[in-house]
TORDO-230643 format. One line per 4 residues: number of its first residue (from 1); their letters; for each residue x, y, z of C-alpha. Coordinates in steps of 0.1 Angstrom, whole numbers, plus 5000, padded with zeros to 4 digits. Layout:
N
NUM	A	X/Y/Z ~ ...
//
This chain:
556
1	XXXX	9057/6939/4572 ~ 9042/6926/4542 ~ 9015/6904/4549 ~ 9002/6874/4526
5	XXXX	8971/6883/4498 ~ 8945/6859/4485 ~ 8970/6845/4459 ~ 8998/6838/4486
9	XXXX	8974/6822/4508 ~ 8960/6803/4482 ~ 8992/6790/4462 ~ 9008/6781/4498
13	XXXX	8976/6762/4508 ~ 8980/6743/4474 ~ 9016/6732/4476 ~ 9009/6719/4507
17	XXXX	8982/6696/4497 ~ 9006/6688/4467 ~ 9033/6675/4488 ~ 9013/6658/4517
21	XXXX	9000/6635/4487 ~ 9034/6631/4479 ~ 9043/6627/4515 ~ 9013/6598/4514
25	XXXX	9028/6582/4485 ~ 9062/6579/4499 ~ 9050/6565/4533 ~ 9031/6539/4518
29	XXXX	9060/6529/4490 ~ 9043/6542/4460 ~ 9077/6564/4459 ~ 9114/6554/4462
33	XXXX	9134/6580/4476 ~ 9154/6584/4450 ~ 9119/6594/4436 ~ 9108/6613/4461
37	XXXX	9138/6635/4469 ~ 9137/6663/4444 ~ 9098/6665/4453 ~ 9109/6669/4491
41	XXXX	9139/6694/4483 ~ 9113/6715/4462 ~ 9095/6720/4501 ~ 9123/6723/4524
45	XXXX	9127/6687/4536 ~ 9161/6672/4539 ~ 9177/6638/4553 ~ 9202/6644/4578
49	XXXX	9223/6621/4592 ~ 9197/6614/4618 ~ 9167/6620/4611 ~ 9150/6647/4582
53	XXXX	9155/6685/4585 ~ 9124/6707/4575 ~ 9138/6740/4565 ~ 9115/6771/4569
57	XXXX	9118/6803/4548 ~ 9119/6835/4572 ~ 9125/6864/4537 ~ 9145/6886/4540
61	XXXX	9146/6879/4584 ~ 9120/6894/4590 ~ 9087/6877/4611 ~ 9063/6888/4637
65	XXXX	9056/6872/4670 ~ 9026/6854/4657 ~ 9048/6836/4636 ~ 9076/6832/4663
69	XXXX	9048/6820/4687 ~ 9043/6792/4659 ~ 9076/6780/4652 ~ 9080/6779/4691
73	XXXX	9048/6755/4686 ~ 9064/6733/4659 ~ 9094/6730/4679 ~ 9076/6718/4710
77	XXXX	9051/6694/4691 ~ 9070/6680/4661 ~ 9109/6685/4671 ~ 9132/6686/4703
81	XXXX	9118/6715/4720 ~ 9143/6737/4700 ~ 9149/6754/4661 ~ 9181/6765/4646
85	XXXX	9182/6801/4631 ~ 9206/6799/4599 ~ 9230/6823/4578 ~ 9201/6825/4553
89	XXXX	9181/6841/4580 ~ 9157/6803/4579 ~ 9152/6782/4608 ~ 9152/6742/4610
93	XXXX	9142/6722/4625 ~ 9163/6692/4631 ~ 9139/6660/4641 ~ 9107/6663/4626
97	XXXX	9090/6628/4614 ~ 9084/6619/4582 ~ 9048/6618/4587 ~ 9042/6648/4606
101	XXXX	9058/6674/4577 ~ 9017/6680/4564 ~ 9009/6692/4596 ~ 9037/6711/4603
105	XXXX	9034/6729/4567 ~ 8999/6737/4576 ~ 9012/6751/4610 ~ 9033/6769/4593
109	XXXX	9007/6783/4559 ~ 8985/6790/4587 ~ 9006/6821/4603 ~ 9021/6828/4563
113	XXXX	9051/6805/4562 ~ 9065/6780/4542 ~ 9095/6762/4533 ~ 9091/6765/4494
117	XXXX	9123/6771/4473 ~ 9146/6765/4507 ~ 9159/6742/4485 ~ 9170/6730/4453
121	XXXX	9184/6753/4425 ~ 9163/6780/4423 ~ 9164/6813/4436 ~ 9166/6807/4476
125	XXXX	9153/6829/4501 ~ 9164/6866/4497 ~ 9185/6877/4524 ~ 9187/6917/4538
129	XXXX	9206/6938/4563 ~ 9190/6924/4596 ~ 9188/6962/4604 ~ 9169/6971/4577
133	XXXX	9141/6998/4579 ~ 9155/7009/4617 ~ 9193/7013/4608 ~ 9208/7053/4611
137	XXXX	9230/7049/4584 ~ 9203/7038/4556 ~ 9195/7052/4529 ~ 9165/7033/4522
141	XXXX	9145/7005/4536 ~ 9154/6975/4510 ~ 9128/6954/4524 ~ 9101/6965/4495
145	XXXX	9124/6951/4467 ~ 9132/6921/4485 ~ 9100/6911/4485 ~ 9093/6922/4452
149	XXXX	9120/6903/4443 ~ 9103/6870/4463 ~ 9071/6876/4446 ~ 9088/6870/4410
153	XXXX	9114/6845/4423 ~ 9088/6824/4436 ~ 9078/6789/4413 ~ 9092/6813/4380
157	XXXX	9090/6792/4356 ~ 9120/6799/4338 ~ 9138/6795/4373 ~ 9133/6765/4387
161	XXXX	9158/6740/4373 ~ 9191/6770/4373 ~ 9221/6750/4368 ~ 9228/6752/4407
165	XXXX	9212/6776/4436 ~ 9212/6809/4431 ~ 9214/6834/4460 ~ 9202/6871/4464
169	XXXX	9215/6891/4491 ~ 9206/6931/4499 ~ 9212/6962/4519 ~ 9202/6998/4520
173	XXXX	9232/7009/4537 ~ 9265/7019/4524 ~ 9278/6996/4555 ~ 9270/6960/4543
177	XXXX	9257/6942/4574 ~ 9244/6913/4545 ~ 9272/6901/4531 ~ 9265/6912/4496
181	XXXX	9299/6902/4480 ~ 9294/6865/4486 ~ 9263/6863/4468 ~ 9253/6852/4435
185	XXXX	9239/6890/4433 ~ 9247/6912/4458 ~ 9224/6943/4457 ~ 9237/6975/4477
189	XXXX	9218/7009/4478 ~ 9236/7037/4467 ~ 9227/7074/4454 ~ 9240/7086/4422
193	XXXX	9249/7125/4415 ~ 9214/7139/4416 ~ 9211/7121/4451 ~ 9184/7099/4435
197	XXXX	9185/7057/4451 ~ 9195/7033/4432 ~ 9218/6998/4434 ~ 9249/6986/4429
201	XXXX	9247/6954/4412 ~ 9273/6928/4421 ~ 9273/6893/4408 ~ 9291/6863/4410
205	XXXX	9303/6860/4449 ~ 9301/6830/4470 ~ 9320/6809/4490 ~ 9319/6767/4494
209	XXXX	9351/6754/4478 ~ 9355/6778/4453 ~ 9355/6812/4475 ~ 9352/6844/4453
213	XXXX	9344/6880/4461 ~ 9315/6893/4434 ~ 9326/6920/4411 ~ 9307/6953/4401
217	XXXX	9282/6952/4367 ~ 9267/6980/4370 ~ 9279/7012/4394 ~ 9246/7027/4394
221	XXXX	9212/7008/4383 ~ 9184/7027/4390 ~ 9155/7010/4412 ~ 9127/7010/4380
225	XXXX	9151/6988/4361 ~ 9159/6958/4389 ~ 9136/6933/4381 ~ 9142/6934/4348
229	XXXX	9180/6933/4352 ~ 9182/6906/4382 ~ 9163/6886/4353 ~ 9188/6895/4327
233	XXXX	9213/6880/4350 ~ 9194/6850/4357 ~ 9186/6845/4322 ~ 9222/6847/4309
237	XXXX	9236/6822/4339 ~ 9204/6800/4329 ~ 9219/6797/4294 ~ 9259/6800/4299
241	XXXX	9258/6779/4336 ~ 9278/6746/4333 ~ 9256/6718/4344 ~ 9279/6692/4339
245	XXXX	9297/6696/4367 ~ 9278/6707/4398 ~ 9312/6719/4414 ~ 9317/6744/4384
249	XXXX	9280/6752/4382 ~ 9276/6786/4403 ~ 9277/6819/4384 ~ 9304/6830/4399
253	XXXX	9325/6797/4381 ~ 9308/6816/4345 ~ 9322/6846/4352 ~ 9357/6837/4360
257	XXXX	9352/6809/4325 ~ 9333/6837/4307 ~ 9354/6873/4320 ~ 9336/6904/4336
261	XXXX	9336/6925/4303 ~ 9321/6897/4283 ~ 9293/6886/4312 ~ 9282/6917/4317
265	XXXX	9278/6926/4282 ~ 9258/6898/4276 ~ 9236/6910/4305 ~ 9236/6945/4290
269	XXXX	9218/6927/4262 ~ 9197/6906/4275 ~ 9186/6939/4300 ~ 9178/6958/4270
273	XXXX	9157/6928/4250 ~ 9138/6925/4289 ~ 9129/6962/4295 ~ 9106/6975/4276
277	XXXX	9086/6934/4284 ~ 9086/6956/4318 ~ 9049/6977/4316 ~ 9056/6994/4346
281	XXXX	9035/6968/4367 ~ 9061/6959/4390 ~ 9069/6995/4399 ~ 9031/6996/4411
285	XXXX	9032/6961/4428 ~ 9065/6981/4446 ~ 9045/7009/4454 ~ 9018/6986/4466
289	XXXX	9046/6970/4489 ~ 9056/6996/4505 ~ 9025/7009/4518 ~ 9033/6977/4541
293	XXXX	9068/6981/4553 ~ 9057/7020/4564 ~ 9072/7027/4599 ~ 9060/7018/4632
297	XXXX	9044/7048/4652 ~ 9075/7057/4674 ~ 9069/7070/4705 ~ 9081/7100/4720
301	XXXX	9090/7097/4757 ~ 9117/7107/4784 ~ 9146/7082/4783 ~ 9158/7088/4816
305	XXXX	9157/7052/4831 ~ 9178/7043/4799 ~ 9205/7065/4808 ~ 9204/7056/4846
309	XXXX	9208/7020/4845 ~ 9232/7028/4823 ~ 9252/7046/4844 ~ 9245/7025/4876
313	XXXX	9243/6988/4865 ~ 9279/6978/4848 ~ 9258/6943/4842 ~ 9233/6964/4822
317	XXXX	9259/6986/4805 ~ 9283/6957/4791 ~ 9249/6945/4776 ~ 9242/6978/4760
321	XXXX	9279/6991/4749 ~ 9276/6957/4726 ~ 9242/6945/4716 ~ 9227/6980/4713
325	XXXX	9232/6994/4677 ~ 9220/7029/4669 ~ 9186/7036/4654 ~ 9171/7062/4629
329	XXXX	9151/7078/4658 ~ 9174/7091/4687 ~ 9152/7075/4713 ~ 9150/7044/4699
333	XXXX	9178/7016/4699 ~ 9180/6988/4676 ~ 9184/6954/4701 ~ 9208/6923/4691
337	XXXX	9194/6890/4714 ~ 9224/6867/4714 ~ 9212/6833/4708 ~ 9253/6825/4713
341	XXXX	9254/6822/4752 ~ 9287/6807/4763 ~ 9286/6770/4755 ~ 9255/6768/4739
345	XXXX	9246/6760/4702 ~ 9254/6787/4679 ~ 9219/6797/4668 ~ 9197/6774/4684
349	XXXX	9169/6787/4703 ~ 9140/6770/4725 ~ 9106/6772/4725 ~ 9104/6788/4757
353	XXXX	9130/6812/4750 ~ 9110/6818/4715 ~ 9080/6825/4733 ~ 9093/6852/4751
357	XXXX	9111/6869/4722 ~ 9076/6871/4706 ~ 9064/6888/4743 ~ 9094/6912/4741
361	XXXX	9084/6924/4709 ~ 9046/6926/4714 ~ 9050/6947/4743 ~ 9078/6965/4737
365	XXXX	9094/6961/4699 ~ 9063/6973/4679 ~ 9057/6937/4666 ~ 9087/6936/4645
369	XXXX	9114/6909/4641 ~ 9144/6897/4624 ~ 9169/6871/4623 ~ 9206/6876/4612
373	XXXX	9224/6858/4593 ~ 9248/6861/4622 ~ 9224/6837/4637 ~ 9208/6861/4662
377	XXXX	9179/6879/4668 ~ 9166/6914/4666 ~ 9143/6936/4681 ~ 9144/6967/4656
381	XXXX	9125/6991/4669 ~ 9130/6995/4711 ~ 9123/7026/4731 ~ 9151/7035/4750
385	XXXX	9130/7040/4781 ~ 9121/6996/4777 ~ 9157/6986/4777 ~ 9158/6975/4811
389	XXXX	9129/6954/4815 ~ 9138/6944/4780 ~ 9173/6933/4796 ~ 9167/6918/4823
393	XXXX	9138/6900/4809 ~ 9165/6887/4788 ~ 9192/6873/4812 ~ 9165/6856/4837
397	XXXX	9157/6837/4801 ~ 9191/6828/4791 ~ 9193/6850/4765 ~ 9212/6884/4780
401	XXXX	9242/6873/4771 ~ 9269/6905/4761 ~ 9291/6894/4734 ~ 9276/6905/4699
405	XXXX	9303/6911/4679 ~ 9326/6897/4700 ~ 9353/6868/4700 ~ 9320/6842/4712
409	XXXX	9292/6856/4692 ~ 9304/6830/4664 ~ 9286/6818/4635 ~ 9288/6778/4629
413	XXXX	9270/6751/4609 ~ 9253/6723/4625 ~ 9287/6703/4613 ~ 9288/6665/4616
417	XXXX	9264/6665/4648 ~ 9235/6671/4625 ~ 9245/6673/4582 ~ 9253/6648/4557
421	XXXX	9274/6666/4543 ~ 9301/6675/4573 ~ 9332/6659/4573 ~ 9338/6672/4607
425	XXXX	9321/6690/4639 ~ 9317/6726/4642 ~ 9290/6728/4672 ~ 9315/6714/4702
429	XXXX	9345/6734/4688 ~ 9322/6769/4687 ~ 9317/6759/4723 ~ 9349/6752/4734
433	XXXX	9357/6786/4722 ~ 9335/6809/4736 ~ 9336/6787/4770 ~ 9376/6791/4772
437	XXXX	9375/6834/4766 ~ 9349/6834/4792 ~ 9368/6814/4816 ~ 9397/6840/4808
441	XXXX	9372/6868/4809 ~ 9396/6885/4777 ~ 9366/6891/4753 ~ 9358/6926/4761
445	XXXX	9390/6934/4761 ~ 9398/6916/4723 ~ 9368/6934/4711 ~ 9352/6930/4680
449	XXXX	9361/6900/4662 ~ 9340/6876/4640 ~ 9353/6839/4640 ~ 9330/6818/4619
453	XXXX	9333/6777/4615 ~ 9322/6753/4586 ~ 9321/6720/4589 ~ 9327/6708/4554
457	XXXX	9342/6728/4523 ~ 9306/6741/4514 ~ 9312/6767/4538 ~ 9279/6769/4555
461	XXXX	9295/6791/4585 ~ 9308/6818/4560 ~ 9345/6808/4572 ~ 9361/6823/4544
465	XXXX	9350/6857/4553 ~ 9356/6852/4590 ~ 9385/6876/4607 ~ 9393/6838/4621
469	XXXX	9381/6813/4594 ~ 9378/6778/4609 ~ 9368/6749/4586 ~ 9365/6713/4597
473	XXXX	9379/6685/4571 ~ 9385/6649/4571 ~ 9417/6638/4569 ~ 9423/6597/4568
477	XXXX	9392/6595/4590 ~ 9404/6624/4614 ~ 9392/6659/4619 ~ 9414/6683/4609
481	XXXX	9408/6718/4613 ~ 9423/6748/4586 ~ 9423/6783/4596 ~ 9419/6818/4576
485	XXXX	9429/6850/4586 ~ 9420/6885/4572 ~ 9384/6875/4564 ~ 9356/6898/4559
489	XXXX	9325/6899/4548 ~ 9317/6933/4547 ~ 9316/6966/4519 ~ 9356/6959/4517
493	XXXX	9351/6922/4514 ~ 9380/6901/4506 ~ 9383/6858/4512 ~ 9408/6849/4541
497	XXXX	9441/6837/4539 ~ 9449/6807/4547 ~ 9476/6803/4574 ~ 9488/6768/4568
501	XXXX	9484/6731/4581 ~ 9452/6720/4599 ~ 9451/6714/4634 ~ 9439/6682/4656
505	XXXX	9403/6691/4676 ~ 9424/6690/4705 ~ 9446/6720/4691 ~ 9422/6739/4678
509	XXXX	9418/6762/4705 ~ 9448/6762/4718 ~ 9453/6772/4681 ~ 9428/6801/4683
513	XXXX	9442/6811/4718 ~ 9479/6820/4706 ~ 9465/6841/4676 ~ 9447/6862/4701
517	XXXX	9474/6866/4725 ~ 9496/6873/4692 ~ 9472/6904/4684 ~ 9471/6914/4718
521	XXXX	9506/6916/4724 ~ 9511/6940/4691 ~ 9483/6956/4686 ~ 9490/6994/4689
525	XXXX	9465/7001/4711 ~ 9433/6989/4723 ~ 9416/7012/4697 ~ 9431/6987/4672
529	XXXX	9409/6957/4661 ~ 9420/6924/4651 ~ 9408/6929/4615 ~ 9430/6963/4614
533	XXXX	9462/6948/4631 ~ 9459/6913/4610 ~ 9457/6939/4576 ~ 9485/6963/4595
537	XXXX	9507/6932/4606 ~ 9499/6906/4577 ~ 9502/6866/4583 ~ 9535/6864/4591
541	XXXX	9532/6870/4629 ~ 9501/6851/4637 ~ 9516/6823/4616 ~ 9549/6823/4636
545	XXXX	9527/6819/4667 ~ 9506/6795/4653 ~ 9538/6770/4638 ~ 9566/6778/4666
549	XXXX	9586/6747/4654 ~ 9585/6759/4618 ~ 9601/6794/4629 ~ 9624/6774/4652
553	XXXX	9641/6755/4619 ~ 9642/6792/4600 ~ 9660/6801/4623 ~ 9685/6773/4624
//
C-alpha cells in the first residue's frame, strides 16, 4: 500500500497544529460555534446528538494493522471502547471529547491518518472495490488512480468550497462491488478494442432525497487522460452547480437542469482547454504509485487442511460457502469478517476485536486490509491452508459470523441513536432483523439478499439501492418506516421502487417477514434470488402481501 512521503507527513503534521489552535480557541471562547464549525467540518469533527463524532479517512479502504492497532487505541482511550466502519469505507468514532481531538489527530498523523476533507464540500474520500488488487475477475488494480486521484483532491484549491460534496467512487472489475452509479463520478475499468485499460466515466449518481442512477460521458477514457478529465468535470459543476439551494446543489441536480448532451459537451471542452496543462507529470507520479501497490509474495503451499475442514466441519463450511470470495491466485481466498453478528451494531467493531483483526492479518493476510462500504472487513490476501485457524480465531472473537451477503449482513446508518440529522432509528430495527431470521434459521435458505436502512432521507444506508430498501421518517412525531423493492447497487444499477405506505417500528419486521415468505413461496427454484424473482414477479405480489386489506377491498 501506498505509504505517506515527506510532504504528506509534513502537511498532515501541519493541519493538525492548525486545528488544535483552533480547537484552543474554541475551548477558551475566543470562537462561537457558529465560528468554529466550518473549521471543525474541514477536519472531520461533527456534533452529534450526544456528544461530537471525529470522522477518520481510511482511502479507498484500505489500512494496515499498524493503523488498525491504532484506531483500536483511539477507541479504547478517547471513545467507548468501540469505532463504527461506514459506507465511505471511514470509521468514527462516536464520543470523543472536545478537548482530546489534538491528541487523537496526532494518534492518528502518527500511523498516516487523518480526518481531512471527511467533511464539508469538497471532494470526500475516494471509495474502491473493497476487493481490489486480490479480486479474479479484475482487470486492473484501481487502487494507483485512487490515490492519484487523493493526492490532487486533497486542499485543491479550486476544490474546496464545490457547491455541495462531491463523491468519487472506482472499480477495476466489470462486476461493480463499489457502487459506481450512485456517485458523483463513478469510474469503472474497462478495455477497449485493442484490449488496452481504460475507464468508463459515469457522473451524476447519488442518492439522499433526490435518488438518481449516473449516466455514461464517456464509453472509453483512456487512463493518461483521467485527471485531467475528473477535473474537467469538477470544473464545469464548480461553475454550473446551484448554490442557492443546498437540496438542488449535487451534480447529479445539473445534469438533470442542464441535459446529458449539453453537460458533457461542456466537459468535452473544458477536457480539451485542461489537457495539454497536463505535462505528463501525473502519469509518472502514477507510475511512482504503483511501485507501492505491487503484489504481496504469495505463497505456494499444499491446501489440503483447507479442503478437509471443509469437508468435515459443516460450522467451518457455512463460513466459507459465504464469506470466502475467490482470489486471483487459486490458493488464495479473499476473506469477508462480518462485523454484522446477529443483534449487534451494523459495523461497529471493538477494540479488542480490532486488535485481533490486525493479528489475523500480520500473521496470516500479508499485512493488507480493507473496509467495505458494506461495512465489513477484509482480509485480501489469505492462504487457503490459514483458513481454519483464521476461522476459528474468528468465532472465539465474535466475529465468525456466516451471513455475508445474506438477509442479516445489512448495511444501516447510526439513525437517531447517534446523528442529528435522523428522523428515526435504524440500529434497533437492523437488529430486530437479523435476530428474528436467525431465530427462524431461514437465511441460508433465502440466500443472497442485501437490505440496507437509512435513518433520514439523506440516505446514509444506500436504501435506495437495497433489494429491501428501508428508510426511517418522522411522521407527526412518530417513526414511520417506507420500503423499496428492486434496489441495486451494482453494474445494472437501478433506484428501488417504492411499495407504498410506511409502516409503525412495530410492523416493520413483520413487514419484512411477509415479503420474504412471499418470495419464498414463488420463487421458481432455490437457484432463484430475490433480486431475480422481484425483477421476474414485479411489485405487485410483494405489495399484495405487504397491504392484505388493500387487496381485500379490490377484490370487493
Amino acid at each position: 500500500m501506498y505509504n505517506y512521503s515527506e510532504f504528506d507527513e509534513a502537511f498532515v503534521r501541519a493541519r493538525v497544529a492548525q486545528f488544535s489552535h483552533q480547537v484552543a480557541r474554541r475551548i477558551d471562547g475566543s470562537l462561537s460555534e457558529e465560528e468554529f464549525r466550518p473549521l471543525r467540518l474541514m477536519n472531520g469533527l461533527y456534533l452529534q446528538l450526544h456528544a461530537y463524532m471525529l470522522r477518520v479517512a481510511i482511502p479507498y479502504g484500505t489500512i494496515n494493522p499498524h493503523q488498525m492497532r491504532q484506531l483500536a487505541h483511539i477507541a479504547e482511550t478517547f471513545d467507548k471502547g468501540y469505532g463504527h466502519f461506514t459506507t465511505r469505507q471511514n470509521i468514527q468514532f462516536n464520543w470523543p471529547k472536545l478537548n482530546d481531538v489534538p491528541a487523537i489527530l496526532t494518534a492518528l498523523a502518527d500511523v498516516g491518518m487523518h480526518a481531512i476533507q471527511t467533511s464539508g464540500n469538497c471532494v470526500r474520500n475516494v471509495t474502491a472495490d473493497h476487493f481490489a488488487g486480490a479480486a479474479a475477475d479484475e482487470i486492473e488494480d484501481p487502487r494507483p488512480v485512487a490515490e492519484l486521484l487523493r493526492q490532487w483532491s486533497t486542499d485543491h484549491p479550486e476544490f474546496q468550497f464545490l457547491p455541495r460534496k462531491f463523491k468519487i467512487a472506482i472499480t477495476g472489475s466489470p462486476n461493480d462491488r463499489a457502487v459506481t452509479r450512485a456517485h458523483d463520478i463513478g469510474l469503472r475499468m474497462v478495455r477497449n478494442a485493442a484490449g488496452e485499460p481504460g475507464f468508463e466515466v459515469i457522473v451524476g449518481g447519488g442518492l439522499g432525497r433526490t435518488p438518481m442512477v449516473g449516466m455514461t460521458v464517456r464509453e472509453f477514457l483512456p487512463k493518461a487522460d483521467l485527471l485531467p478529465y475528473v477535473e474537467a468535470v469538477l470544473s464545469v459543476y464548480n461553475t454550473l452547480g446551484r448554490r442557492d439551494n443546498k437540496y438542488k446543489a449535487r451534480i447529479k441536480i445539473t445534469l438533470h437542469e442542464t441535459g446529458k448532451e449539453e453537460l458533457t459537451r461542456m466537459i468535452e471542452a473544458r477536457f480539451a482547454e485542461l489537457r495539454p496543462l497536463f505535462g505528463g507529470h501525473d502519469q509518472t507520479l502514477l507510475a511512482e504509485i504503483e511501485e507501492a501497490f505491487a503484489a504481496p509474495a504469495f505463497r505456494n503451499a499444499p491446501v489440503d487442511a483447507y479442503d478437509a475442514f471443509y469437508k468435515a466441519d459443516p460450522v467451518f463450511r457455512a463460513w466459507a460457502d459465504t464469506n470466502l470470495a475467490q482470489h486471483r491466485n487459486d490458493q488464495y481466498a479473499i476473506v469477508t469478517i462480518s462485523l454484522k453478528a446477529h443483534g449487534a451494531t451494523p459495523g461497529d467493531a471493538s477494540a479488542d476485536q480490532m486488535r485481533l483483526i490486525a493479528d489475523l492479518a500480520e500473521t496470516y493476510g500479508h499485512s493488507e486490509l480493507r473496509i467495505s462500504h458494506e461495512q465489513n472487513v477484509i482480509l485480501p490476501h489469505v492462504h487457503k491452508g490459514d483458513l481454519p485457524a483464521i476461522h476459528a480465531a474468528l468465532v472465539q472473537a465474535g466475529l465468525g459470523t456466516a451471513n455475508v451477503g445474506l438477509i442479516s449482513d445489512i448495511i444501516a446508518c447510526p439513525g437517531m441513536d447517534y446523528c442529528a440529522l435522523a428522523t428515526a432509528r435504524s440500529i434497533p430495527v437492523a437488529q430486530e432483523i437479523a435476530t428474528r431470521f436467525d431465530d427462524l434459521k431461514l437465511e441460508h435458505d433465502i440466500g443472497p439478499l442485501k437490505i440496507k436502512i437509512s435513518g433520514c432521507i439523506n440516505a446514509c444506508g444506500h436504501h435506495h439501492v437495497g433489494h429491501i430498501g428501508i428508510l426511517g421518517l418522522d411522521r407527526a412525531g412518530v417513526e414511520n418506516y417506507q420500503i423499496t423493492l428492486g434496489g441495486d447497487g451494482t453494474e445494472t444499477a437501478v433506484i428501488g421502487e417504492r411499495a407504498g405506505p410506511g409502516f409503525a417500528y412495530d410492523d416493520i419486521v413483520p413487514a419484512i417477514e411477509r415479503i420474504i415468505t412471499t418470495y419464498l413461496e414463488q420463487r421458481e427454484s432455490p437457484a432463484e434470488t430475490f433480486l431475480a424473482a422481484y425483477r421476474r414477479l414485479g411489485l405487485a405480489p410483494f405489495k399484495a402481501a405487504l397491504y392484505p386489506a388493500e387487496g381485500s377491498r379490490d377484490a370487493a
